[in-house]
C-alpha positions as CSV (number, residue, x, y, z in Angstrom):
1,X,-26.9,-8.8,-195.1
2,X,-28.0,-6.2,-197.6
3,X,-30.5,-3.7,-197.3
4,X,-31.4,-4.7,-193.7
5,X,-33.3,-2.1,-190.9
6,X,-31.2,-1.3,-188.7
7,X,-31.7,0.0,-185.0
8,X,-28.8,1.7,-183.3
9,X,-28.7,1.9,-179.3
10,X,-26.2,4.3,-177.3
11,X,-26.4,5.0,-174.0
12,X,-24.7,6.6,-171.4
13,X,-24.1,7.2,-168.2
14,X,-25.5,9.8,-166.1
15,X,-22.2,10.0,-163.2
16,X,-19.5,10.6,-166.1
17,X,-19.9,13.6,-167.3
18,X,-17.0,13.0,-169.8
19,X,-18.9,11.0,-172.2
20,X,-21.0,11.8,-175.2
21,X,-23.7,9.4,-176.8
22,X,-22.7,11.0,-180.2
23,X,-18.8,9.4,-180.0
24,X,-20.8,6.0,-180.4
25,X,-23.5,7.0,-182.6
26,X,-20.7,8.1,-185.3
27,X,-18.8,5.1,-185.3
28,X,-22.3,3.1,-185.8
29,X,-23.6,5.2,-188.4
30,X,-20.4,4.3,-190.0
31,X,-20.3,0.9,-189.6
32,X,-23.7,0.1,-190.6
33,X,-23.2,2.3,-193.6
34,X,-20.5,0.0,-194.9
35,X,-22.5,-3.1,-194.1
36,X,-25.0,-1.5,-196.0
37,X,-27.8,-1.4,-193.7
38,X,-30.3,1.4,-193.4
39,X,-30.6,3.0,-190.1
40,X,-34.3,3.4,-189.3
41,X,-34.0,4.3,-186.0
42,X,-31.5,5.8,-183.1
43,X,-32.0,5.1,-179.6
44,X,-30.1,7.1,-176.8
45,X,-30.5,6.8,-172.9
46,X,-28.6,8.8,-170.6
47,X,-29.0,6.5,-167.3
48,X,-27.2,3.7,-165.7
49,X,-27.1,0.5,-168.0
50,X,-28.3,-1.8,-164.5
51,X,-31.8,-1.1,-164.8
52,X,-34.2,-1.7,-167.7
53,X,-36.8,1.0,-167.2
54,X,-34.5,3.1,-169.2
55,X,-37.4,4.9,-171.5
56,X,-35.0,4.8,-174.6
57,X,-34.6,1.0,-173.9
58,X,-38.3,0.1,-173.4
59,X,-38.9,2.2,-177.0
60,X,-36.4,0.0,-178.3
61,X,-37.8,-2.8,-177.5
62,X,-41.5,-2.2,-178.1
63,X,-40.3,-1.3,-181.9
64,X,-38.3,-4.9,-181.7
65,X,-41.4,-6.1,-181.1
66,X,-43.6,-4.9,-184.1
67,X,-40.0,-5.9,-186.2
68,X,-39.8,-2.2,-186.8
69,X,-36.0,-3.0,-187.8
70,X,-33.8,-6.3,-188.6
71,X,-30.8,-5.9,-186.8
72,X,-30.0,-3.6,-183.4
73,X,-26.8,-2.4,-183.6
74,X,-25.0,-1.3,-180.0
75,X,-21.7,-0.1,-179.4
76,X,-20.9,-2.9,-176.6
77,X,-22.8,-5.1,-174.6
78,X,-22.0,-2.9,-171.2
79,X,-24.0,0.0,-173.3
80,X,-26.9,-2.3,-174.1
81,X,-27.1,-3.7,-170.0
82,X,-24.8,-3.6,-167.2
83,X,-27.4,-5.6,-165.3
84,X,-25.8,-9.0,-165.2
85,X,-25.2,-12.2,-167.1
86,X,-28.6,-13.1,-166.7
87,X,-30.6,-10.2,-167.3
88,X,-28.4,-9.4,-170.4
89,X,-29.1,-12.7,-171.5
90,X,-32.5,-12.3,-171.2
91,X,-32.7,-9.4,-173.6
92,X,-30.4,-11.2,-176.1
93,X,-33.1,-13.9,-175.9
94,X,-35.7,-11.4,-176.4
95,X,-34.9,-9.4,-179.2
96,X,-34.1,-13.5,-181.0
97,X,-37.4,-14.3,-180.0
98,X,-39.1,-11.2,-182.0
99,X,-37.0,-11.9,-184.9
100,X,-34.0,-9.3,-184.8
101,X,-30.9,-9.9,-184.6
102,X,-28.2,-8.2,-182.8
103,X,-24.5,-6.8,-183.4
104,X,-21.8,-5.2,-181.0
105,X,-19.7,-2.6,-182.9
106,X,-17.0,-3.2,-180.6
107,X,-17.5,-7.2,-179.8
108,X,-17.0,-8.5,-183.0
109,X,-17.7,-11.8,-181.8
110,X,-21.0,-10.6,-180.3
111,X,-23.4,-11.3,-183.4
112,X,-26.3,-12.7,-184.1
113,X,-26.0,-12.6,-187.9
114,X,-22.4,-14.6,-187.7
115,X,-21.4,-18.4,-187.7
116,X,-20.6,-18.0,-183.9
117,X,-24.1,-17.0,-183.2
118,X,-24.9,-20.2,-181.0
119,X,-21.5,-20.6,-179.8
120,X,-21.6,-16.8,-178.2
121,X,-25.1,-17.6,-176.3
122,X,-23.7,-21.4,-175.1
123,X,-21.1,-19.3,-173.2
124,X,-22.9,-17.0,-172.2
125,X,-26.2,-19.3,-171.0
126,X,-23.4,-21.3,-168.7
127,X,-22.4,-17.7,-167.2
128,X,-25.8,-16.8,-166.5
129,X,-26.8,-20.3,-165.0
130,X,-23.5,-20.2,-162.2
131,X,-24.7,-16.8,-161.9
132,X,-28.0,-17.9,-161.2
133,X,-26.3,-20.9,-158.7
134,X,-24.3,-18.1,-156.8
135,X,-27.4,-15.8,-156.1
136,X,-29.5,-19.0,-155.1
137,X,-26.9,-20.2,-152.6
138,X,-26.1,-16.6,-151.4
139,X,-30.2,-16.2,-150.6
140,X,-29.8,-19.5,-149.1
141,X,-27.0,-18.7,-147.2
142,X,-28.6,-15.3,-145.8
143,X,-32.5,-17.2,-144.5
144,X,-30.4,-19.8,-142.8
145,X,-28.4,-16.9,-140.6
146,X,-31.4,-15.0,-140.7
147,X,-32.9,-17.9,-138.9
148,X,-29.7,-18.6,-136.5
149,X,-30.5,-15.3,-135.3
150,X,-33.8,-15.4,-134.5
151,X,-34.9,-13.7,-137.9
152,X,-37.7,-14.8,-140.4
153,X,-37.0,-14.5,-143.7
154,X,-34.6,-12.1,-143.2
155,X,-36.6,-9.7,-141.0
156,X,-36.9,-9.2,-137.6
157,X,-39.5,-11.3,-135.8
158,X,-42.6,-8.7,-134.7
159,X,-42.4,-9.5,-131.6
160,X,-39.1,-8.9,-130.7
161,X,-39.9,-5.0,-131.9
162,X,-40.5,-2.9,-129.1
163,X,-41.3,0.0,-130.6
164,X,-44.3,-2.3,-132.7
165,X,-44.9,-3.7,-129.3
166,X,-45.6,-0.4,-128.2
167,X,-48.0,0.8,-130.5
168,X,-49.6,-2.5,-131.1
169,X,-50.3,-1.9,-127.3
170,X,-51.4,2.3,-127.4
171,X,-54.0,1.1,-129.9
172,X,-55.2,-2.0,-128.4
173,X,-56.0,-0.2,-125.8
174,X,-57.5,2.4,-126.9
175,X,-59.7,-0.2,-128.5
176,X,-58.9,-0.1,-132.0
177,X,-60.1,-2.6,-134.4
178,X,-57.2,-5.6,-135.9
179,X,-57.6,-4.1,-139.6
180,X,-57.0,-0.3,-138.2
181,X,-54.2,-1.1,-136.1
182,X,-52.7,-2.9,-139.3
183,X,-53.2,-0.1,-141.4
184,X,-51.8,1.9,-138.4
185,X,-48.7,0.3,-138.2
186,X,-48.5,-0.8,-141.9
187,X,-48.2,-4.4,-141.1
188,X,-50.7,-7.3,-142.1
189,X,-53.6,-8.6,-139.9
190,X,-51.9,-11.8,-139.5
191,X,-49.2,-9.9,-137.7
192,X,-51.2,-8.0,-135.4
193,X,-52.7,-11.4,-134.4
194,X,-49.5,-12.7,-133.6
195,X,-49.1,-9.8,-131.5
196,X,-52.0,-10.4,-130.0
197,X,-51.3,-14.1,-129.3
198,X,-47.8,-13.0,-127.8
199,X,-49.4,-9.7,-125.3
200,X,-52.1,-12.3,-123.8
């Protein structure tokens, strides 16, 4: 694994003030010194790790992409994502598809480069498919009591809306069209003609 590219990632977070980006950067300058890769690039977000739009990230990526580096180097998978098994997984799977590997300074086992390379992403492929299980049976869950409530897909029912009763009614009257009382309101034409349908 000599005279690699490598791409270092730190990140963190904006509510803890007591952190510094450059207490990671310094132990994975070191590390990858010693493996004797060459750092092309450094990558540093200061945001919370459960979204992607991070603007640090995306770079990261987009350089993954064009195989601007070999290996991305991060100091633990919570600083890479703390968006769940399944999104995390889906970066993994990302920067394997372009080509790069990936290493976690403090996750040994964590590497892409190492004999448990298939082993680390079985595990973490079952996590992420009962993760996926649980959030299907929680939406599940919600429409059906949604529905036992007189909801529809998880909202209220127009018509049970008295205040969109009422100005469905003020611009009906005052002989507005179907498409301007939709854009009034900001609900869709279909809705305004069930509100119709319900007033006659």
């Amino acid at each position: 694994m000599q005279n690699l590219t490598v791409a270092l990632y730190a990140r963190v977070s904006t509510k803890d003030k007591g952190q510094d980006h450059e207490n990671q950067l310094r132990q994975l300058r070191h590390f990858a010194h010693k493996q004797g890769w060459v750092i092309g690039q450094e990558f540093v977000d200061k945001a919370t790790g459960k979204r992607s739009d991070r603007e640090q990230f995306q770079k990261m990526f987009a350089a993954a992409s064009r195989r601007e580096f070999d290996i991305l180097l991060f100091w633990s998978l919570d600083r890479l994502s703390r968006e769940g098994t399944v999104q995390t997984l889906n970066h993994l799977e990302r920067l394997t598809g372009y080509g790069v590997d990936y290493r976690s300074f403090t996750e040994q086992y964590l590497d892409s480069t190492g004999i448990f390379k298939e082993a680390v992403i079985g595990i973490l492929a079952a996590v992420a498919k009962q993760e996926r299980v649980r959030l299907s049976e929680r939406t599940i869950a919600g429409l059906e009591r949604a529905r036992a409530a007189g909801r529809v897909g998880g909202r209220p029912k127009a018509e049970d809306d008295p205040t969109l009763m009422r100005g469905y009614r003020k611009l009906k009257d005052a002989g507005k069209s179907v498409r301007v009382i939709a854009r009034e309101l900001g609900i869709s034409a279909t809705t305004v003609q069930k509100l119709a349908s319900t007033t006659a």
